[in-house]
N, C-alpha and C positions, 0 to 999 in steps of 0.2 A: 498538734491540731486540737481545734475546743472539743469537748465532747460533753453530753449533755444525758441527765437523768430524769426517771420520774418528778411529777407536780403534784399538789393539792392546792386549795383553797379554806380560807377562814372568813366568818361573815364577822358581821361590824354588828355594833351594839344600835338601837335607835334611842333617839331621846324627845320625848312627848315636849308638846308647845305649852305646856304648863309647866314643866322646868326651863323654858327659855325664858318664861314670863317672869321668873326669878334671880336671870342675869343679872348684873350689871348693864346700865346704860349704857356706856360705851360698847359695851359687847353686843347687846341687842340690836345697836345702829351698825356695827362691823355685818352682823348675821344679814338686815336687811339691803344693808347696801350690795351685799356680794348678790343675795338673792334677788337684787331689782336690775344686778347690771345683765348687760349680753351674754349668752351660755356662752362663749368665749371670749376672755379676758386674755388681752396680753401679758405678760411677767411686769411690763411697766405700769400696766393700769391697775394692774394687784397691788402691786407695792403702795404705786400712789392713794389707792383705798385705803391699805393698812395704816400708810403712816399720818393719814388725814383724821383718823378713828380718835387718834389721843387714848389707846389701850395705857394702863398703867399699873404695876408687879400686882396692888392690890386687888385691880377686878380679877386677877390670874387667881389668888390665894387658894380660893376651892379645888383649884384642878391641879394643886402642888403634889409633887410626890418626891421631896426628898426623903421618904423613907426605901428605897425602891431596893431590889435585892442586891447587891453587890457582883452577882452575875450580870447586870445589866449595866453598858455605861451609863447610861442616865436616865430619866422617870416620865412616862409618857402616858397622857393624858386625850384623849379624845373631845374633847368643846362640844364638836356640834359635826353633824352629817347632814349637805344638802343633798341635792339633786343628783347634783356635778362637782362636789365640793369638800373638802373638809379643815377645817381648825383642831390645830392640837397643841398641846401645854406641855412644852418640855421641860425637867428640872433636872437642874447642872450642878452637884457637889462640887468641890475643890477637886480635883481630878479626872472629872468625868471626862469620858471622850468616846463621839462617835465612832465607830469605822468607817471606812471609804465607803460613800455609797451614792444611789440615786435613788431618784424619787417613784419607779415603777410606773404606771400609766400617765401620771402629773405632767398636763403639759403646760400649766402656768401655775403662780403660784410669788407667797413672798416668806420670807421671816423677821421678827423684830426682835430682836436680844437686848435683854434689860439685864445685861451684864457688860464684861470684859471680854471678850471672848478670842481665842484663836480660833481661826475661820483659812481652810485652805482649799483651793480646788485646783482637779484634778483635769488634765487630758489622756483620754484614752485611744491610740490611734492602733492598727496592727495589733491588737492583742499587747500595747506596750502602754502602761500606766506611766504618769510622768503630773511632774506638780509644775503646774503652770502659774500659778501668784499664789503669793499668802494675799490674804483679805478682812483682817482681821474686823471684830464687831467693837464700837464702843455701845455706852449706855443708849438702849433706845433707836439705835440704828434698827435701818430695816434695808435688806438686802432681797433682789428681783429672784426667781428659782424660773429655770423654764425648761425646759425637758431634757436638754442637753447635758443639767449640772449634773458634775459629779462631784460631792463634795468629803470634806469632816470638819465638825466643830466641835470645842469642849472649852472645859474652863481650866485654867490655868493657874488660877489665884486660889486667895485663903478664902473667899468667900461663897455660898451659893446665891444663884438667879435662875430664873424664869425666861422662859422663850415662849412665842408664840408662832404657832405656823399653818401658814393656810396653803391647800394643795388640790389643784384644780383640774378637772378636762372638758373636752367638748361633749361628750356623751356622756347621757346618763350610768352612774358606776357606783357600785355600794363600797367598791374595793379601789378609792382611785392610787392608794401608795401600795397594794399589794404586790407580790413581785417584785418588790425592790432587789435592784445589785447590791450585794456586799462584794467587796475586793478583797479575799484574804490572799497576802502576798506570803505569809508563812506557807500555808497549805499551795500557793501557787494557784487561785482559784476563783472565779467569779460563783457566789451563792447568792442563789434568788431565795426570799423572805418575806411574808404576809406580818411580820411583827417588829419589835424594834432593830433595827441596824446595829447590833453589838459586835463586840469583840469574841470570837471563840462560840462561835452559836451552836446549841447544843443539836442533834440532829432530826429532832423532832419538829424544828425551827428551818429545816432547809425545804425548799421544796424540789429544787435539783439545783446539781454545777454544770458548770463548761470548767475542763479543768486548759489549763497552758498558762495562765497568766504569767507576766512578767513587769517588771518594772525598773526605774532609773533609779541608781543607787538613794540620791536624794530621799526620793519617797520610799524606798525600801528601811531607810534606816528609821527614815517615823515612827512607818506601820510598825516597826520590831521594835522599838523601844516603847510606844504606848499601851500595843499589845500586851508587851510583856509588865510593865508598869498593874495594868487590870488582873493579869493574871496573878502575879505578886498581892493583891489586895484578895483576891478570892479564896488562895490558897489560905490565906491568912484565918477564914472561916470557918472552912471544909477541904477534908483531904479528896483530892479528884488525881485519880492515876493519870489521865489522859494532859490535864493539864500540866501536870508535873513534869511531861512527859514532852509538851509544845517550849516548856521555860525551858529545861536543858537544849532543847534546839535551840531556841531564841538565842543563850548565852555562849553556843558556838560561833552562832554568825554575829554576834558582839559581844565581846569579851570583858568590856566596861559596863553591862548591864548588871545592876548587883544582883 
């Protein structure tokens, strides 16, 4: 059965209308279009904003972070905070990869990847995770998000890129992806998180679990091999007993994981 623990909360940063004035045009026209349509937007009318904006990797460059720490899969940027709304700027190394996740209060929303990207989601029925389509991104694609998704994305290639993502609700919220599900299927375990969706989140990073999860082999064998792929790079930095500790599990329940 789920069982669930203490929460906290994290507040968001603001950013003055004098550093907007110093967008990029296209991002300026992204900010008022979102800000002039209906406090609710469907996932199709996101998207169709997003991909009508013509955003392009350069207006991103300022809110790059492939320097980001190598505990983290990938580098997360905040754009802009409305009402009901937020833009963020993801950056994807060769290897980076989300963990399973959702979007926490977001009930519309879109992303556009200015990469290659593997892109897969998720159904979660009975307490039972299960991968319903791979969906992968090409260059510039821009994909609908609506409350429902559960996803993961990362990059797969020798190269890095830039993501953009907008995430939306009907009421006013300073926190609208806080909360977010991670799915650790190692630990067996749904973790809610007010910060980035990683692999292996440290537990100052949790705000509580439901523990029982389970999943269909398929997705069992991802999570355990990208998992353990992230932890393998971290190890690589810093000695962490604990992690040391998730990789000898990892390589019992796959024996071809080096």
């Amino acid at each position: 059965m789920l069982k669930t623990n203490n929460s906290h909360n994290l507040h968001r940063q603001n950013i003055s209308s004098r550093q907007i004035d110093s967008y990029p045009r296209n991002l300026r026209c992204l900010i008022h279009n979102l800000e002039h349509a209906a406090d609710f937007l469907t996932p199709a009318q996101a998207k169709d904003i997003l991909s009508k904006t013509n955003i392009s990797p350069p207006d991103l460059l300022p809110w790059a972070d492939f320097n980001h720490p190598v505990t983290d899969g990938y580098g997360r940027k905040l754009l802009f905070q409305g009402k009901n709304f937020e833009i963020m700027v993801m950056s994807w190394l060769p290897g980076d990869f989300s963990a399973i996740h959702d979007h926490g209060s977001a009930q519309w929303g879109a992303v556009q990847c200015f990469g290659m990207a593997d892109h897969y989601v998720y159904s979660f029925t009975e307490g039972i995770l299960t991968t319903a389509k791979y969906s992968p991104y090409n260059f510039g694609m821009v994909h609908a998000v609506d409350r429902t998704l559960i996803h993961q994305m990362g990059n797969p290639g020798d190269k890095p890129f830039l993501s953009l993502h907008v995430y939306g609700c009907q009421e006013i919220s300073d926190s609208i992806t806080a909360n977010a599900r991670v799915f650790d299927l190692l630990e067996g375990s749904i973790q809610f998180t007010d910060g980035g969706v990683f692999f292996c989140l440290p537990e100052s990073q949790i705000n509580r679990r439901i523990n029982g999860l389970k999943a269909d082999r398929e997705t069992l064998r991802r999570h355990h091999y990208l998992m353990g792929d992230r932890i393998k790079l971290i190890l690589k930095t810093q000695h962490n007993a604990s992690l040391e500790q998730k990789l000898i599990a990892l390589r019992s329940l796959l024996p071809d994981l080096i």
